[in-house]
Each structure stands twice: as structure tokens, then as C-alpha cells.
C-alpha positions as CSV (number, residue, x, y, z in Angstrom):
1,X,-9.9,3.3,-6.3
2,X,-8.5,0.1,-7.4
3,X,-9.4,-3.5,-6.9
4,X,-9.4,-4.6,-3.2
5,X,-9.9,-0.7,-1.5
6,X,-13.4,0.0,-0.2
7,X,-13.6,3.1,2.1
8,X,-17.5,3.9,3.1
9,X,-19.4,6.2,5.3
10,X,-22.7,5.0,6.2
11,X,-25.3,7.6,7.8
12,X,-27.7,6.3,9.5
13,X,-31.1,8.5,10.8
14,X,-31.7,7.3,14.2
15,X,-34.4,9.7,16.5
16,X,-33.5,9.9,19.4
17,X,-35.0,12.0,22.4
18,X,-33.8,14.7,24.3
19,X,-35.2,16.6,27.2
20,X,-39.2,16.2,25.6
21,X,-38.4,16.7,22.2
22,X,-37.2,14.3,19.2
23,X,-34.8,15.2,16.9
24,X,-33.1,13.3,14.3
25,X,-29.5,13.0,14.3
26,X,-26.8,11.2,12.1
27,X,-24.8,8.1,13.0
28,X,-21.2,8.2,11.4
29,X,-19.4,5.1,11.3
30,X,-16.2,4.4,9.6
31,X,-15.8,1.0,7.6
32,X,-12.8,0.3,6.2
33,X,-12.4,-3.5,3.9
34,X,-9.8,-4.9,2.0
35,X,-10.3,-7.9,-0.4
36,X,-6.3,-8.3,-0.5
37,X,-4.1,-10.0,2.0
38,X,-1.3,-7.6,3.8
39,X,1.4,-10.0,2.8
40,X,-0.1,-9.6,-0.8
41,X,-0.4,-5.8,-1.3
42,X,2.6,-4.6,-3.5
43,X,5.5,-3.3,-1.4
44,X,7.1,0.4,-2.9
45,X,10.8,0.1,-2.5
46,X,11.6,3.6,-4.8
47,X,10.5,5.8,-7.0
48,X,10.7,3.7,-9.5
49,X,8.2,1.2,-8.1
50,X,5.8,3.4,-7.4
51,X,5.7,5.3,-11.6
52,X,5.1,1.9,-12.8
53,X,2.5,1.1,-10.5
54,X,0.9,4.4,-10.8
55,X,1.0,4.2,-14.6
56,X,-1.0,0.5,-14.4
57,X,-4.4,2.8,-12.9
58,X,-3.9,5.6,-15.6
59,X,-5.5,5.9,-18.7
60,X,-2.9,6.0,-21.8
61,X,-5.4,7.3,-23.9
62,X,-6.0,10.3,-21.9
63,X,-2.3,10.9,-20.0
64,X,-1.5,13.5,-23.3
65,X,-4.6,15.0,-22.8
66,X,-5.8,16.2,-19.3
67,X,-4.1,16.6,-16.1
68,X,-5.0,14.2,-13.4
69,X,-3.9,13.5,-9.5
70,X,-4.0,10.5,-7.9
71,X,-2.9,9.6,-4.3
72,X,-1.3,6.5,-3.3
73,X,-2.3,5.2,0.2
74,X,1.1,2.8,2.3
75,X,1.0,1.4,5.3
76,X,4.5,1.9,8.0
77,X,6.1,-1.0,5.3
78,X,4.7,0.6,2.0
79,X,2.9,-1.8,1.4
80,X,0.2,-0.6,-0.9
81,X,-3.5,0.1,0.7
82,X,-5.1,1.6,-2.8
83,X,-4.7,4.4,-5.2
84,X,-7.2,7.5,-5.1
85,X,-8.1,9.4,-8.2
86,X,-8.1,12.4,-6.5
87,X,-8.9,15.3,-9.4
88,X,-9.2,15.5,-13.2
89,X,-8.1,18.9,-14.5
90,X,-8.1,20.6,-18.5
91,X,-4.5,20.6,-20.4
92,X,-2.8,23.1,-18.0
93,X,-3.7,21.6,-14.2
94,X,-6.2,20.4,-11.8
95,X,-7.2,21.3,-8.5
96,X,-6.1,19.6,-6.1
97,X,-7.8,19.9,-2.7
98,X,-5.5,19.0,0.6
99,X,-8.7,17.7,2.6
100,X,-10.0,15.4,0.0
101,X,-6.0,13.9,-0.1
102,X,-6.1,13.9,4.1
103,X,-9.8,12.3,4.0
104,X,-8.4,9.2,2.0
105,X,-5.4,9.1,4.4
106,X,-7.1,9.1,7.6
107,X,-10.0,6.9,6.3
108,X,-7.8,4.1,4.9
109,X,-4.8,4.5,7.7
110,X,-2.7,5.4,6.1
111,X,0.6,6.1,7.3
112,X,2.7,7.6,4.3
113,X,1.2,9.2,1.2
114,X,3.1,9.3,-2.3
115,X,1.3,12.0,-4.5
116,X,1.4,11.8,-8.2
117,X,0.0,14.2,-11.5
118,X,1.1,13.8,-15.0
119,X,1.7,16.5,-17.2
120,X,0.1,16.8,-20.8
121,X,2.8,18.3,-22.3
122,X,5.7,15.6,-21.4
123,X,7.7,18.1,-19.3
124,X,8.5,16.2,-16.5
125,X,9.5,19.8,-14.5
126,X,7.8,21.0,-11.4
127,X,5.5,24.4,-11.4
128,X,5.4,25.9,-8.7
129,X,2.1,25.4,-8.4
130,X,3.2,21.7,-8.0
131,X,6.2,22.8,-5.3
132,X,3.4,24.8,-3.7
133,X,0.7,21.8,-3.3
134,X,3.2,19.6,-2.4
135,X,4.3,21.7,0.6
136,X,0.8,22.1,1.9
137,X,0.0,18.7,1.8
138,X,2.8,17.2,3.5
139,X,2.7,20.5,6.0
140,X,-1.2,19.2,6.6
141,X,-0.2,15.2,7.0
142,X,2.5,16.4,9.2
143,X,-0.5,17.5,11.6
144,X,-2.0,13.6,11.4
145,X,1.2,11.9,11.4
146,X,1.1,10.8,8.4
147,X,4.0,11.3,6.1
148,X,4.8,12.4,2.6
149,X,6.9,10.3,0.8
150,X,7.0,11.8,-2.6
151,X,5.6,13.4,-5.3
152,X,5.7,11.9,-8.9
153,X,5.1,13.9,-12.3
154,X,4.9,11.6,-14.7
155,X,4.2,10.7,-18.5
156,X,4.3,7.7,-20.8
157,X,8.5,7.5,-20.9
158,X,9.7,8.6,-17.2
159,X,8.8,10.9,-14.4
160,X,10.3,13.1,-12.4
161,X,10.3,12.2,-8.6
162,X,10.4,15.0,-5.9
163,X,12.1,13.1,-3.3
164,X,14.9,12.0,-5.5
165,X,15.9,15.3,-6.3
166,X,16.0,16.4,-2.7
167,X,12.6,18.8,-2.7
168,X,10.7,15.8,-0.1
């Protein structure tokens, strides 16, 4: 998560009674902070705004190596709310799991989601594996009325943006 997004759930043991015996439940509460102004957050306008600010969190000296997914988090505007790493993989994917990328959403409020992977090998194509993912995720924030924006594969020269080439 980058500088600025700080998501936390805090349990709590609190005993409480019920009908002559004590048990000991959880308390779940939600906090959500943000060190960075709304009017200050970065604003994604395309595709293109969101590769370069996706490449900033990733780490150059790993991009050829491993496969990695992160998750961008926008408000209604796109404003930027934080970035998620969401899984590390080996040289051929990662798994990604849709209700670790929802949990982010829902926790931050988010209101659109833009998805992103690189590939190791510099072939900025789609698997289907990737086509696959990308369908259950925005079929799953389609439930929380959230949407999907898009879905970046990128490397160190250029990416390869699923809503640009119609598949969003």
C-alpha cells in the first residue's frame, strides 16, 4: 500500500453476558485514514496515466523476474485512494484471489477498481487465464457496485490495456 492508505481491522474481546453465561465475542470495526488531501490524490484520466503511476510502486529490479498483481483503488472522479499489492507469483503467474481484490475495494470505498499484472517475459498479450480473472472480478464488483475500469499488463516499455482494446 502506498504512502497516505491505511486500511485496519481492529478486534476487540469484549465479554459480554447472555442468558447466565459469558462468552467472549469479537468487536469488528472498520477504520479507514488517509494522510493525503482529496484534492491532492492523483486523478487517472487514461490508461496511460494509470501504467505510469503503477510503474512508480513496482520494483524494476524484479518486474523481469516474477509475476505480481496489484489493484488500484478510485473514488467516482478517479481520483487515486492507494494501490494494493495484491499477489506475488513465480515466472509464469500468480494467483490472484477475487475476495482479497473486493476486501480492499469495499474497505477503502472504493468505487472503480483498475487491475494490473506484469508479465516477465515482455509479452504484453492477455492469457486467458488473465481474460478469465478479469471477467470474475468485474462480474464480483458488479455485485458491490463497484466498477472495473481496466486491466493493465504491463512491462518496463509499454502495456497493454484491456479497456482500450474493447475486452472492459
Amino acid at each position: 500500500m502506498g504512502p497516505g492508505f491505511f486500511i485496519s481491522i481492529l478486534l476487540t474481546y469484549k465479554p459480554t453476558i447472555m442468558k447466565e453465561q459469558i462468552s467472549t465475542i469479537s468487536e469488528v470495526r472498520l477504520i479507514y485514514r488517509t494522510k493525503i488531501k482529496a484534492s491532492e490524490r492523483p486523478q487517472i484520466k487514461c490508461s496511460r496515466d494509470a501504467y505510469e503511476l503503477f510503474l512508480e510502486t513496482w520494483d524494476l529490479d524484479t518486474i523481469e523476474h516474477h509475476e505480481e498483481f496489484k489493484l488500484m483503488l478510485l473514488t467516482r472522479s478517479n481520483r487515486v485512494l492507494g494501490i494494493a499489492a495484491i499477489s506475488k507469483g513465480g515466472i509464469n503467474g500468480t494467483v490472484t484471489d477475487v475476495r482479497i481484490v473486493l476486501q480492499y475495494a469495499i474497505k477503502s470505498n472504493a468505487s472503480g477498481l483498475i487491475l494490473c499484472h506484469n508479465h516477465p517475459s515482455g509479452n504484453l498479450n492477455p492469457s486467458e487465464s488473465d481474460s478469465a480473472i478479469t471477467r470474475k472480478i468485474k462480474d464480483s464488483a458488479i455485485l458491490m457496485d463497484i466498477q472495473l475500469l481496466d486491466h493493465l499488463i504491463i512491462n518496463t516499455e509499454d502495456y497493454y490495456s484491456f479497456a482500450d482494446n474493447g475486452l472492459i
